[in-house]
Backbone as JSON, one array per atom type, in Angstrom:
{
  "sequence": "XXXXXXXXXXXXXXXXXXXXXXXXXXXXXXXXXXXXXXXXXXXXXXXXXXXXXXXXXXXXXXXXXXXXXXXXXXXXXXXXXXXXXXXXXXXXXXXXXXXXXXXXXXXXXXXXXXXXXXXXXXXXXXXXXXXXXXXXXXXXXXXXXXXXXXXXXXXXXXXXXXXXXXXXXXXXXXXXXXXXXXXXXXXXXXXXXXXXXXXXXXXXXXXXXXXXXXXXXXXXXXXXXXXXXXXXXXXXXXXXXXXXXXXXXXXXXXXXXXXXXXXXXXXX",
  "N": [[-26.49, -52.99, -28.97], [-26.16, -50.8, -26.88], [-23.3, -50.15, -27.7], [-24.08, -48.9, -30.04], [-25.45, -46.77, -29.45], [-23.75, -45.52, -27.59], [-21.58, -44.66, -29.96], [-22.7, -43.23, -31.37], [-23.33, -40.96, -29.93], [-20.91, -40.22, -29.16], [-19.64, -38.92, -31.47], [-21.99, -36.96, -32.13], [-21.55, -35.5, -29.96], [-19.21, -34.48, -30.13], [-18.75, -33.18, -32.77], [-20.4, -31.55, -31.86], [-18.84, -29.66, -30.05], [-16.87, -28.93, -31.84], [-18.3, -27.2, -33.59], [-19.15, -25.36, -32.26], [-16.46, -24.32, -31.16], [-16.28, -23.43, -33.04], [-17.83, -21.22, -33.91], [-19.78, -21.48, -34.62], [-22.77, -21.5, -33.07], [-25.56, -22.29, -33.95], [-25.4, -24.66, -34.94], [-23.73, -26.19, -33.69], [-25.48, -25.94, -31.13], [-27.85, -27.85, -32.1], [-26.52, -30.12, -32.86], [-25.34, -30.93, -30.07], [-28.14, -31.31, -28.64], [-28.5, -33.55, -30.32], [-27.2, -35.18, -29.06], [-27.94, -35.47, -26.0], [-30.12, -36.52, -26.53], [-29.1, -38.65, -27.62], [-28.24, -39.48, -25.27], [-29.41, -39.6, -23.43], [-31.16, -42.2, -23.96], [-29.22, -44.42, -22.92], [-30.3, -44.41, -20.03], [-31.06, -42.31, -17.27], [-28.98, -41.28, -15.06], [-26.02, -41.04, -16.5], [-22.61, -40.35, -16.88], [-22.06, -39.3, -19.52], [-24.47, -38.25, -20.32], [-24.46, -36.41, -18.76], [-22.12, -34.91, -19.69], [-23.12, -34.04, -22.25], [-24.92, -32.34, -21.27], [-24.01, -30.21, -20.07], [-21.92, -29.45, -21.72], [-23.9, -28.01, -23.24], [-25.37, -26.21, -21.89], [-22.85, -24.8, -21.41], [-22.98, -23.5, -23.8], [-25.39, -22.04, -23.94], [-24.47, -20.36, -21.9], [-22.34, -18.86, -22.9], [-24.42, -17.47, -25.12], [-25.21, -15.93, -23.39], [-28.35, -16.92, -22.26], [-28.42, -16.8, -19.36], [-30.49, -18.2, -17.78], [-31.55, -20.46, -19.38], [-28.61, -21.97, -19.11], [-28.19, -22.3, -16.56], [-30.02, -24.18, -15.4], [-29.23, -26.47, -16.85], [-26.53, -26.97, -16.44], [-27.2, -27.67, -13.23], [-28.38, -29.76, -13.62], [-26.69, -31.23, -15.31], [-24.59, -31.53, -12.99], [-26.05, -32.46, -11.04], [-26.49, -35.21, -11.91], [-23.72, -36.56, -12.57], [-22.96, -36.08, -9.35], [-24.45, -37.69, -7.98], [-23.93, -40.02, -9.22], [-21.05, -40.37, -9.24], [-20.43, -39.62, -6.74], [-19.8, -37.02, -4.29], [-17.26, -35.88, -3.52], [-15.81, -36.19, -5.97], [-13.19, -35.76, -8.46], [-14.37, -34.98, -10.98], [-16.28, -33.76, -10.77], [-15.67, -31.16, -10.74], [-15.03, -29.54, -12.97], [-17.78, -28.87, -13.65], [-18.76, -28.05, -11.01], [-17.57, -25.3, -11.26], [-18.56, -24.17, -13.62], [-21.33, -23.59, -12.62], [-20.62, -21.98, -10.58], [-19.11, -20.29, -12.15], [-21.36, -18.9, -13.7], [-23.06, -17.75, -11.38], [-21.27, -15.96, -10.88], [-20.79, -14.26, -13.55], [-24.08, -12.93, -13.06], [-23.46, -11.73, -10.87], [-24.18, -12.57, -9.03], [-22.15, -12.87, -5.9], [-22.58, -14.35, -3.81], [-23.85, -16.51, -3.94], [-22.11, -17.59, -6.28], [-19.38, -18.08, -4.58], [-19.0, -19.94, -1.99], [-19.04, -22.47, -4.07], [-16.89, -21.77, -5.56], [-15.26, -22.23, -3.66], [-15.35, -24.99, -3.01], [-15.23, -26.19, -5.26], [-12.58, -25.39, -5.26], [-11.26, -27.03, -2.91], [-12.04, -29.65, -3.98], [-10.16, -30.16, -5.81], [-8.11, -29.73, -4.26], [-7.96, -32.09, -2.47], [-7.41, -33.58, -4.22], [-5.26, -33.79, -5.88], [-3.41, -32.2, -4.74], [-1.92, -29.46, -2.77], [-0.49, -27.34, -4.22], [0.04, -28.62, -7.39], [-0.02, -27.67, -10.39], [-2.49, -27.61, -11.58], [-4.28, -26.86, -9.92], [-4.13, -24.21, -9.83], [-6.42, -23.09, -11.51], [-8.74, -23.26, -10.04], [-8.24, -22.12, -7.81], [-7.6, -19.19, -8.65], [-10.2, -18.4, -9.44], [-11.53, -18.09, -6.88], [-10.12, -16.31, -5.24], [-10.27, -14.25, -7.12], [-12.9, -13.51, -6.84], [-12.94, -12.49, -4.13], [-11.74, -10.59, -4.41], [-12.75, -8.59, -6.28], [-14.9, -8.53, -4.32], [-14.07, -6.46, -2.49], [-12.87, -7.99, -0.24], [-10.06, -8.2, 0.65], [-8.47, -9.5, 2.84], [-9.07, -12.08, 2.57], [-8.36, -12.45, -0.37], [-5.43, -12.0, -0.87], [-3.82, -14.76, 0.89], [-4.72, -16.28, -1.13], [-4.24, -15.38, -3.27], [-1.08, -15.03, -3.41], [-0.6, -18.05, -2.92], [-1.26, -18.67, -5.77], [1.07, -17.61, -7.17], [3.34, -18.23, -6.19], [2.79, -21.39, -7.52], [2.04, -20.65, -10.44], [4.62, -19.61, -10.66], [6.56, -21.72, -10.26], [5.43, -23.17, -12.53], [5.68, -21.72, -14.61], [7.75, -20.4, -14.76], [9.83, -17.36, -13.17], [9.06, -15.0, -15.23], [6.88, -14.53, -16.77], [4.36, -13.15, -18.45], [1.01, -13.93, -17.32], [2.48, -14.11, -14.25], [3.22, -11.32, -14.18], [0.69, -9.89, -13.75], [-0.63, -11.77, -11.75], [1.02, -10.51, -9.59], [0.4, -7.79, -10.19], [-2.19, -8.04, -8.95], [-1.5, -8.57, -6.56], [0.03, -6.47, -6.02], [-1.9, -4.65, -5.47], [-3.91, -5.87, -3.47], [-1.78, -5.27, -1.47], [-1.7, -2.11, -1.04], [-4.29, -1.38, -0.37], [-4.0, -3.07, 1.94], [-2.46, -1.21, 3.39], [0.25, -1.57, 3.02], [2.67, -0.67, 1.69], [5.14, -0.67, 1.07], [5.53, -3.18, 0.4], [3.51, -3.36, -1.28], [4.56, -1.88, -3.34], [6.78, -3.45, -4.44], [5.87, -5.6, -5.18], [4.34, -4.23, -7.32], [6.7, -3.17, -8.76], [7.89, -4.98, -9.89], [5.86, -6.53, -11.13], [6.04, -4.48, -13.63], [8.41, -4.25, -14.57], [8.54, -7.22, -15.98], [6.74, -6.84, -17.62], [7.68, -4.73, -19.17], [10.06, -6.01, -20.46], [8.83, -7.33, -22.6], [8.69, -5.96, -24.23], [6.24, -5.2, -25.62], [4.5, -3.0, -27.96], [2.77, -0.12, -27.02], [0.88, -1.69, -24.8], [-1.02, -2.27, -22.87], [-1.09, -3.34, -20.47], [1.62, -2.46, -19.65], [0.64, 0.23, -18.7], [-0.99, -0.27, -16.57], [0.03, -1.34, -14.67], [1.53, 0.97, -14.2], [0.33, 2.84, -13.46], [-0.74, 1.52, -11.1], [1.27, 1.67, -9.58], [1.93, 4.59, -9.59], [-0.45, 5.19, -7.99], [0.14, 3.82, -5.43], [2.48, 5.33, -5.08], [0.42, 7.82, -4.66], [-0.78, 7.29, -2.54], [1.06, 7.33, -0.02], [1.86, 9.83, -0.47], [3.32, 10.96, -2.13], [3.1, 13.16, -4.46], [4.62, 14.35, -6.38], [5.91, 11.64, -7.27], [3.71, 9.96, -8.15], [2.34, 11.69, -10.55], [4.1, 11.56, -12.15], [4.74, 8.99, -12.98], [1.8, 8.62, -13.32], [1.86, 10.11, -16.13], [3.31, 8.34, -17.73], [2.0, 6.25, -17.85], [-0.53, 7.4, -19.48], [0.72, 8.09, -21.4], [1.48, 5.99, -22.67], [-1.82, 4.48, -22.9], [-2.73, 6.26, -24.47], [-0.87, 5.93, -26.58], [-2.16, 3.63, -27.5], [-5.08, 3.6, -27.54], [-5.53, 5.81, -28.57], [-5.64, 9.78, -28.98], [-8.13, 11.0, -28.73], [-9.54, 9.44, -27.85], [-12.58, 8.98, -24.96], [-11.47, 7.95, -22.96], [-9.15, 8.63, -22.61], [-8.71, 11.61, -22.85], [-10.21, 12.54, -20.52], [-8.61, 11.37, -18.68], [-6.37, 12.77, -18.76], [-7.28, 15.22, -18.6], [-7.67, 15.38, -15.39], [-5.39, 15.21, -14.69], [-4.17, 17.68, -15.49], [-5.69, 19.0, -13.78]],
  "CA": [[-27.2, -51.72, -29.22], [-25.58, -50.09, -26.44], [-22.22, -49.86, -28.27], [-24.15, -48.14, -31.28], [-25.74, -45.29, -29.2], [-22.58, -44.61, -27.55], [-20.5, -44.28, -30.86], [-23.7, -41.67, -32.1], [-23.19, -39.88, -29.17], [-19.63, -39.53, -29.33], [-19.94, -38.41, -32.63], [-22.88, -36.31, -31.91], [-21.18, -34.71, -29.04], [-17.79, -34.19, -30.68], [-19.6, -32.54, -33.54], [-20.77, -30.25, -31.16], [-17.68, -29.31, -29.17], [-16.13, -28.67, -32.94], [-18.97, -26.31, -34.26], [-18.54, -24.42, -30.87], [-15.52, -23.6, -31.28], [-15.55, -22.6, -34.56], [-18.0, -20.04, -33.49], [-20.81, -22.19, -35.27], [-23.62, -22.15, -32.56], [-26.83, -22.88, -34.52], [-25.06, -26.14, -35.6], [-23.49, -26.85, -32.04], [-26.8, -26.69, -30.49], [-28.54, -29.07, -33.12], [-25.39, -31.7, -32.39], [-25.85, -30.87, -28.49], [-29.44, -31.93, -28.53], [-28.52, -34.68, -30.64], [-25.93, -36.29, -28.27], [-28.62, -35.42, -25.21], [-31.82, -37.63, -27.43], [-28.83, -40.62, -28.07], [-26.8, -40.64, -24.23], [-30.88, -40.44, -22.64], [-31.41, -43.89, -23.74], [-28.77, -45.02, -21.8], [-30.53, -44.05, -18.85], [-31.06, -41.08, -16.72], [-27.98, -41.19, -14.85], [-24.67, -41.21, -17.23], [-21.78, -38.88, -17.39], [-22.2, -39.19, -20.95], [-25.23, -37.23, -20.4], [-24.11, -35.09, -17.88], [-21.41, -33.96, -20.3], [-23.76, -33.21, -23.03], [-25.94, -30.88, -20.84], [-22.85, -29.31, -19.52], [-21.62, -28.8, -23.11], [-25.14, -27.22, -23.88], [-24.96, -25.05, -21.1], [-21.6, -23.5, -21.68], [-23.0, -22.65, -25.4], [-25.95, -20.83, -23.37], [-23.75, -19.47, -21.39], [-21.7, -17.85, -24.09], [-25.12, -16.81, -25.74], [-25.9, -14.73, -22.33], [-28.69, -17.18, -21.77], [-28.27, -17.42, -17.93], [-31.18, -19.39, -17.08], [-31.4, -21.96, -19.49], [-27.56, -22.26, -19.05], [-28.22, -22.61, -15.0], [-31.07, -25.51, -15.26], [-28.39, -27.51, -17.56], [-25.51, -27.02, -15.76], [-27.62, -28.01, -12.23], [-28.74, -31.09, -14.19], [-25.57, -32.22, -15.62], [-24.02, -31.48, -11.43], [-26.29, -33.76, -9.91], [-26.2, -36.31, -12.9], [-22.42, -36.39, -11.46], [-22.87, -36.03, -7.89], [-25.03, -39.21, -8.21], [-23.04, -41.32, -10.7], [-19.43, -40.67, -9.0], [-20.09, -39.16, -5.63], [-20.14, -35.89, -3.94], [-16.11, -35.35, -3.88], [-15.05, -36.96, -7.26], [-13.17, -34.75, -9.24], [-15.38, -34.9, -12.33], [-17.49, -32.65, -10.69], [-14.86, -29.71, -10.65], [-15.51, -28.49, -14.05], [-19.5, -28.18, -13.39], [-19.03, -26.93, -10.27], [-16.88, -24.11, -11.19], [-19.26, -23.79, -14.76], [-22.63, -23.12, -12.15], [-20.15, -20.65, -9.91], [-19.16, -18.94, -12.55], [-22.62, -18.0, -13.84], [-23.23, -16.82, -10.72], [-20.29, -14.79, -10.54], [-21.11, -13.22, -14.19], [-24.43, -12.61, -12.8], [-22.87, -10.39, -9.96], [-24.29, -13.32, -7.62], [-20.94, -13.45, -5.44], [-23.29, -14.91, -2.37], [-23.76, -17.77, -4.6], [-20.94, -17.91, -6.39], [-18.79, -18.29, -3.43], [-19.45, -21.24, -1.65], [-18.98, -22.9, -5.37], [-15.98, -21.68, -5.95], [-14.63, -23.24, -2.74], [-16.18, -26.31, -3.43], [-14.52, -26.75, -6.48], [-10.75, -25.98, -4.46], [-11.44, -28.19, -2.14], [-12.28, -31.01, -4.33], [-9.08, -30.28, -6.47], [-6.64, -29.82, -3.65], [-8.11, -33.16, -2.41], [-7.16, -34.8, -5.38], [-4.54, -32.92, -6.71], [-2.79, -31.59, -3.55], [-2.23, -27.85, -2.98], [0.58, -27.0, -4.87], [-0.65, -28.84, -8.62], [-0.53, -26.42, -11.19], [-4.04, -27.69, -12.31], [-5.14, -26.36, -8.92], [-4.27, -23.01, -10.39], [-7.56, -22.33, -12.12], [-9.78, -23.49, -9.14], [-7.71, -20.97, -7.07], [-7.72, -18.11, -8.73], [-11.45, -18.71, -9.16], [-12.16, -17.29, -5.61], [-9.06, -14.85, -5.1], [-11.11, -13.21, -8.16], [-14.09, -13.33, -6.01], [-12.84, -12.01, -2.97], [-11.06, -9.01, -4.74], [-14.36, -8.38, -6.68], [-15.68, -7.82, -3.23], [-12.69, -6.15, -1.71], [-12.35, -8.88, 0.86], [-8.36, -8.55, 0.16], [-7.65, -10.04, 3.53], [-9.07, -12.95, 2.07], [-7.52, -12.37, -1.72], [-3.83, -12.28, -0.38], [-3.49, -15.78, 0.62], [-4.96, -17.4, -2.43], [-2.73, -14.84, -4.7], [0.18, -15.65, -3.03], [-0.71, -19.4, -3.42], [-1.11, -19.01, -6.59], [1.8, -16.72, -7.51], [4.04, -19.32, -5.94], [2.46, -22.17, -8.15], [2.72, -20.21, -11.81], [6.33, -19.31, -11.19], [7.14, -22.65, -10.68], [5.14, -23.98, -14.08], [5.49, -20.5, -16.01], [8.99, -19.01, -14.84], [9.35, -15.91, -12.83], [8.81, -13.58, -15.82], [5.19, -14.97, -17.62], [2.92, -12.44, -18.33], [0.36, -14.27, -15.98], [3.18, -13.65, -13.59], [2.91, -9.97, -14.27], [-1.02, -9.99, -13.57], [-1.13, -11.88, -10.48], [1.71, -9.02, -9.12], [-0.09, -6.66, -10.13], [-3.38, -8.05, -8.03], [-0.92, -8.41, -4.82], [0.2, -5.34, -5.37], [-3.22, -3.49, -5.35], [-4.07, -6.31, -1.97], [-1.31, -4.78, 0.01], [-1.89, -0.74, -1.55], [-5.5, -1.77, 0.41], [-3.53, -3.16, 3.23], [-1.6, 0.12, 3.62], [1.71, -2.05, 3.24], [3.11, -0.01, 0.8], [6.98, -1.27, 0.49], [5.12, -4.76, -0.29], [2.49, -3.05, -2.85], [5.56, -1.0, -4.77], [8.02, -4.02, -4.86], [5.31, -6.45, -6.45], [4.0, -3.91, -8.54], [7.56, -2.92, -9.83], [8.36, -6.62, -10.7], [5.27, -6.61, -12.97], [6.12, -3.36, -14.52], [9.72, -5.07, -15.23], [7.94, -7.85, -16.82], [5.5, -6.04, -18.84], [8.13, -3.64, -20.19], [10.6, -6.75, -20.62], [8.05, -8.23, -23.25], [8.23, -4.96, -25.39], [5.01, -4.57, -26.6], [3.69, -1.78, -28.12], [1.16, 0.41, -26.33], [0.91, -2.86, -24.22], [-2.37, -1.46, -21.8], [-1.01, -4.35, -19.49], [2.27, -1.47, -18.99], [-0.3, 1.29, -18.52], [-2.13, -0.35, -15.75], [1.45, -1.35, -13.7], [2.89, 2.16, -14.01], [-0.95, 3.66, -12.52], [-0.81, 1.01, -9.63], [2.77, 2.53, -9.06], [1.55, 5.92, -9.01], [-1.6, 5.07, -6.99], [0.95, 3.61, -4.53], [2.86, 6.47, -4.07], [-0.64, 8.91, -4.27], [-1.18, 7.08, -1.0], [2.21, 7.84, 0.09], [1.41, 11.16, -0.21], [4.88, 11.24, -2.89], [2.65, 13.62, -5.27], [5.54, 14.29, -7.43], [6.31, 10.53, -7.9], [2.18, 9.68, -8.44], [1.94, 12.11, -11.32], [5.14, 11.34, -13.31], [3.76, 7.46, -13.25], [0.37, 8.27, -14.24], [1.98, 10.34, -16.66], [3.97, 7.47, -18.45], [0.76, 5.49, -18.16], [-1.1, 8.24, -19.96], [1.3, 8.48, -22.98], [1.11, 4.34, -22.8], [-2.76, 4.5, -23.24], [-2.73, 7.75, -25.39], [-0.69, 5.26, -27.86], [-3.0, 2.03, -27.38], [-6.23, 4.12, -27.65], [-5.59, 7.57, -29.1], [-6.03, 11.49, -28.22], [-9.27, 11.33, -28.94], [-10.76, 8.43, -26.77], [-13.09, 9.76, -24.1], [-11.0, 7.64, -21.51], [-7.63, 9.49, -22.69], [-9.56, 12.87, -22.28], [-10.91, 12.26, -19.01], [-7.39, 11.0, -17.79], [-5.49, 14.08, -19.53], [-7.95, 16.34, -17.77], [-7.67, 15.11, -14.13], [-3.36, 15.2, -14.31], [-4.27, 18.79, -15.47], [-6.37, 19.63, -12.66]],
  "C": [[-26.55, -50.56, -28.47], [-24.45, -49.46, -26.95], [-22.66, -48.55, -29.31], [-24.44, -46.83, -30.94], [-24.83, -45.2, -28.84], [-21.43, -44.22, -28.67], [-21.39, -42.68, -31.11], [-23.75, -40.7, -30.95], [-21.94, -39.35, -29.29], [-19.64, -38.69, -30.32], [-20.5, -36.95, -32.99], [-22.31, -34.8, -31.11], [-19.46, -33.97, -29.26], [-18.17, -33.09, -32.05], [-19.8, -31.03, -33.07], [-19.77, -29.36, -30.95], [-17.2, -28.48, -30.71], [-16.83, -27.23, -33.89], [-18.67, -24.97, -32.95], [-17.54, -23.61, -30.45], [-15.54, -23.04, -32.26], [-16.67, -21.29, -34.74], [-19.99, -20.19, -33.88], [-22.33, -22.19, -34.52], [-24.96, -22.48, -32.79], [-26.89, -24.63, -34.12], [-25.08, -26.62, -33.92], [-24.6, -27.1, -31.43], [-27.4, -27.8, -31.11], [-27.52, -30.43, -32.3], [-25.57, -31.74, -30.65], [-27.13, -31.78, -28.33], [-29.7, -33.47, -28.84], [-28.01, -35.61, -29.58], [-26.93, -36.69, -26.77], [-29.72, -36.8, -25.63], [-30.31, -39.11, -26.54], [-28.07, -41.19, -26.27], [-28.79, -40.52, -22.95], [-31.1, -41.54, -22.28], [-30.67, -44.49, -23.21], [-28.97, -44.77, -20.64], [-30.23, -42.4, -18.24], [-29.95, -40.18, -15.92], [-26.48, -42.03, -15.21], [-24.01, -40.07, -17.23], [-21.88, -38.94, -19.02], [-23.18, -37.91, -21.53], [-25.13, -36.06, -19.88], [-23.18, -34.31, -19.24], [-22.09, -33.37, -21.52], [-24.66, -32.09, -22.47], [-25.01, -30.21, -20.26], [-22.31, -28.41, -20.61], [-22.41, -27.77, -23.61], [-25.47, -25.75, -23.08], [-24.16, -24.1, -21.33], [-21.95, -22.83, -23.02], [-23.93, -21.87, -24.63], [-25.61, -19.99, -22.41], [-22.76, -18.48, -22.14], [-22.62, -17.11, -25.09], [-26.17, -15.93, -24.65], [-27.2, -15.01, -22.09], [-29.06, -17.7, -20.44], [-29.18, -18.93, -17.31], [-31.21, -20.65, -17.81], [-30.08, -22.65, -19.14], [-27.58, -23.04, -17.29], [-28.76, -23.68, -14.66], [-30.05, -26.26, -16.08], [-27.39, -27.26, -17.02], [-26.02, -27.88, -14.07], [-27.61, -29.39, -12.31], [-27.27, -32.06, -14.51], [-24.85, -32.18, -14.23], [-24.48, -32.74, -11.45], [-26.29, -35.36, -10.34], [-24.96, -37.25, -11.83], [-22.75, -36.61, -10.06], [-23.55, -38.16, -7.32], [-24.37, -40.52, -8.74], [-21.73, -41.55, -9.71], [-19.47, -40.63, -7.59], [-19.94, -37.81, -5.62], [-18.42, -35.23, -4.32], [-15.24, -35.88, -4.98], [-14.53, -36.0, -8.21], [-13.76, -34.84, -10.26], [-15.91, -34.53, -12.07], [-16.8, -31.21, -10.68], [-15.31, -28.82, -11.78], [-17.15, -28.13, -13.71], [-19.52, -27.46, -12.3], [-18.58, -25.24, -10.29], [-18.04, -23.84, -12.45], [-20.25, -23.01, -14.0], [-21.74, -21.81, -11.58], [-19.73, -19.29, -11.02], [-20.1, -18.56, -13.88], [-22.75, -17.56, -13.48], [-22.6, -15.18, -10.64], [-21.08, -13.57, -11.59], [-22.65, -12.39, -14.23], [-24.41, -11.39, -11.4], [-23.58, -11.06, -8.7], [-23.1, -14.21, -6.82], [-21.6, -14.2, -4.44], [-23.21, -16.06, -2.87], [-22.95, -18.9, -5.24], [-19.58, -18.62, -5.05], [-18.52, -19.76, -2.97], [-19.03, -22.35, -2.88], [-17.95, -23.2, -5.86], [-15.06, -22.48, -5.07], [-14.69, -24.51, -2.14], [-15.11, -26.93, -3.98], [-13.12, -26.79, -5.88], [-11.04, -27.2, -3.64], [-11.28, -29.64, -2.45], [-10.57, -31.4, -4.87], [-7.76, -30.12, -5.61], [-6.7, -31.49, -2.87], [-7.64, -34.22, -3.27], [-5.57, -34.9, -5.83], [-3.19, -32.52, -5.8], [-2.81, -29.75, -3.65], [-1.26, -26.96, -3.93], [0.59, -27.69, -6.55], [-0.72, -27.8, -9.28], [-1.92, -26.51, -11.61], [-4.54, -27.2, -11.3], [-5.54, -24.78, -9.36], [-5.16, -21.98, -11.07], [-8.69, -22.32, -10.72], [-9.08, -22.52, -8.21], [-7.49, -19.5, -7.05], [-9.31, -17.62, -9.03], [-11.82, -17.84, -7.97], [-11.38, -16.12, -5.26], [-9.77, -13.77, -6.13], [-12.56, -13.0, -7.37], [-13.85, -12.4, -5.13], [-12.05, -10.73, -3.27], [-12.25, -8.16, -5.55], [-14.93, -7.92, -5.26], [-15.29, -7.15, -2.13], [-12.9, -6.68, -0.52], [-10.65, -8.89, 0.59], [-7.62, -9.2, 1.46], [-7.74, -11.61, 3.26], [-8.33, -13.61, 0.59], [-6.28, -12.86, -1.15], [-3.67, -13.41, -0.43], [-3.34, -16.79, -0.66], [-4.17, -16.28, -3.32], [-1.63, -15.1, -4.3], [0.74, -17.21, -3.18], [-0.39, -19.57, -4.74], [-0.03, -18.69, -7.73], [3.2, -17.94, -7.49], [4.32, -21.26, -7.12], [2.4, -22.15, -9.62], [4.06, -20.0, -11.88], [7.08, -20.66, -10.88], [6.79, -23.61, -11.98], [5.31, -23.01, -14.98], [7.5, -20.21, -15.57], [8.5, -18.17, -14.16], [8.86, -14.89, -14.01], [7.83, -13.69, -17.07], [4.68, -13.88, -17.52], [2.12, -12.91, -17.39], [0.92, -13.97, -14.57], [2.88, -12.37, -12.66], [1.42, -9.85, -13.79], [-1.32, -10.52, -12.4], [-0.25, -10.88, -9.2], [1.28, -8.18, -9.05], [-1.88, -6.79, -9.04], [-2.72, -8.03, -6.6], [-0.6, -7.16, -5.04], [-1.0, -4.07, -4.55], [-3.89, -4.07, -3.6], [-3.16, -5.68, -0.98], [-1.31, -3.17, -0.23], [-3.42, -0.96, -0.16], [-4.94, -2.14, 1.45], [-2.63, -2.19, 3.91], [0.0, -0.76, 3.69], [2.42, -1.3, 1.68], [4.4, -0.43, 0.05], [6.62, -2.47, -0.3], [4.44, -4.42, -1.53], [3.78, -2.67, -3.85], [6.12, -2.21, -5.28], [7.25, -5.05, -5.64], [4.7, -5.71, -7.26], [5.17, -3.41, -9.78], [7.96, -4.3, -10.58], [7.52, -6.77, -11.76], [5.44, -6.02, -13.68], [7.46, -3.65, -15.2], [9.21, -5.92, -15.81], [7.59, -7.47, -18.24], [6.86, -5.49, -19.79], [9.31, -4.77, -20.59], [10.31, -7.53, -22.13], [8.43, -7.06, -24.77], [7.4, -5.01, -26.39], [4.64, -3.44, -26.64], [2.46, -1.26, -27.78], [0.54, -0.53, -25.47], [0.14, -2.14, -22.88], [-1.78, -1.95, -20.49], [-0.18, -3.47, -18.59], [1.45, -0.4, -17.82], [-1.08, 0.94, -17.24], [-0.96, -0.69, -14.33], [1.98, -0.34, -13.36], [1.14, 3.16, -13.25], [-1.12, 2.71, -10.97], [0.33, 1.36, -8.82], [2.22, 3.84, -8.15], [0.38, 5.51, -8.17], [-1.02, 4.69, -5.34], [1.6, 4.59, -3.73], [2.19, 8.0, -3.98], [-0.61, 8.48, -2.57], [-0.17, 7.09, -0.08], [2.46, 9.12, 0.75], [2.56, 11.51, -1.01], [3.48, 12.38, -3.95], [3.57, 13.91, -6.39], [5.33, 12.96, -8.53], [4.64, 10.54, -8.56], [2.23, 10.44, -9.7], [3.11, 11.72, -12.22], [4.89, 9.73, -13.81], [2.56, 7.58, -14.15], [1.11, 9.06, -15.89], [2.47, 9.53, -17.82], [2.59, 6.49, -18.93], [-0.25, 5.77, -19.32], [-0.7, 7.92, -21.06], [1.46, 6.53, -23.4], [-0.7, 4.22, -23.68], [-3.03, 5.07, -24.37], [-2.49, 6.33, -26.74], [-1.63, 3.71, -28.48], [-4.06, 2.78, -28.18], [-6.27, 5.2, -28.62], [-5.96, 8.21, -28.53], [-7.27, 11.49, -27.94], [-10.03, 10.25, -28.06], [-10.96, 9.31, -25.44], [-12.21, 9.2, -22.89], [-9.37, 8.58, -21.31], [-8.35, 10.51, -22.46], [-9.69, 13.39, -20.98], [-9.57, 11.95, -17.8], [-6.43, 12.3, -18.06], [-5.91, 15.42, -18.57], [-8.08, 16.53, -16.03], [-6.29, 15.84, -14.04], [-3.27, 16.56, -14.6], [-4.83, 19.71, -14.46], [-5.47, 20.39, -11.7]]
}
């Protein structure tokens, strides 16, 4: 019998995963619920179950239901915590799922703690240098720049900067993006030579890729100029934002209130 509910769960729960993606979530929930009824009867504590209330979660979490998403994510944790143990990696994905509710609730207090949970478990497992560590690491460096802690950011971007350019290449887009967060950590640390030289490397990137109107440019060539506003270069600062400007201008158009608003400052 056992064999038969776990095929109807697989089934059930694969079902799900498949409507979910495809953008389906009426259905997905229905198959969710289902897979919950058939991995029950195998008892109260199964990862089988855990992963269906985890699954069910992340759909109410993508339908901006926080709380029910928070009570099924808690549930499918301790499911886990119980079943495998406290540091087993199979709890990484839930723990990072509950942290980052918190987060998109703007509860970093909560978040937190969560997030460094989840490294922990995965450099335990994993070691520190794992590219799979790479998500559980930028996890909190996004935290701690969210709350301009940047003496805390730095390390873990540098960690992780180190750890994409040896699985991406120096010149990944992602690359470009975690450059451009060190650069803005040491602009905040008044290290300036350090902010310019990783924000010009992403701006070589970016413009390397040649995309058109490519916002990603636009936001490298304003952390430039913001660099050398604080400088006190006023020349350089406005001929940057200016490039940035006619970057956006082409992404957005004349007429967007954020082109406006940026047009009208550099005029000031």
């Amino acid at each position: 019998m056992n064999d038969t509910i776990e095929t109807r769960w697989e089934q059930q729960n694969e079902a799900g995963r498949l409507s979910f993606t495809d953008g389906d979530f009426v259905r997905a929930e229905q198959s969710f619920l289902a897979a919950i009824r058939e991995a029950t009867q195998l008892g109260a504590d199964n990862v089988r179950l855990a992963s269906s209330l985890s699954n069910l979660g992340q759909l109410k979490y993508k339908q901006k239901d926080f709380a029910q998403a928070e009570a099924l994510f808690h549930r499918a944790l301790a499911i886990r915590e119980r079943v495998l143990g406290p540091e087993h990696f199979g709890l990484v994905q839930n723990i990072n799922n509950l942290a980052a509710l918190h987060y998109a609730r703007g509860e970093l207090d909560q978040a937190e703690p969560l997030f460094q949970r989840a490294l922990g478990i995965s450099e335990q497992h994993l070691g520190e240098s794992h590219p799979d560590v790479a998500v559980t690491l930028n996890n909190p460096a996004r935290l701690y720049f969210r709350k301009n802690e940047f003496a805390s950011a730095g390390p873990l971007l540098a960690r992780l900067l180190s750890i994409k350019e040896q699985a991406l290449g120096a010149s990944h887009p992602e690359i470009a993006a975690i450059l451009t967060s060190l650069a803005k950590v040491r602009l905040h640390q008044r290290d300036f030579d350090g902010g310019e030289a990783f924000a010009r490397r992403a701006l070589e990137i970016r413009e390397k890729l040649q995309l058109p109107n490519d916002l990603a440019v636009a936001t490298a060539l304003e952390t430039i100029a913001e660099i050398n506003g604080a400088r006190g270069r006023i020349d350089e600062e406005s001929r940057y934002r200016e490039r940035a400007l006619e970057v956006r201008t082409g992404a957005m158009g004349p007429d967007h209130p954020v082109i406006i608003a940026a047009r009208a400052a550099l005029e000031a």
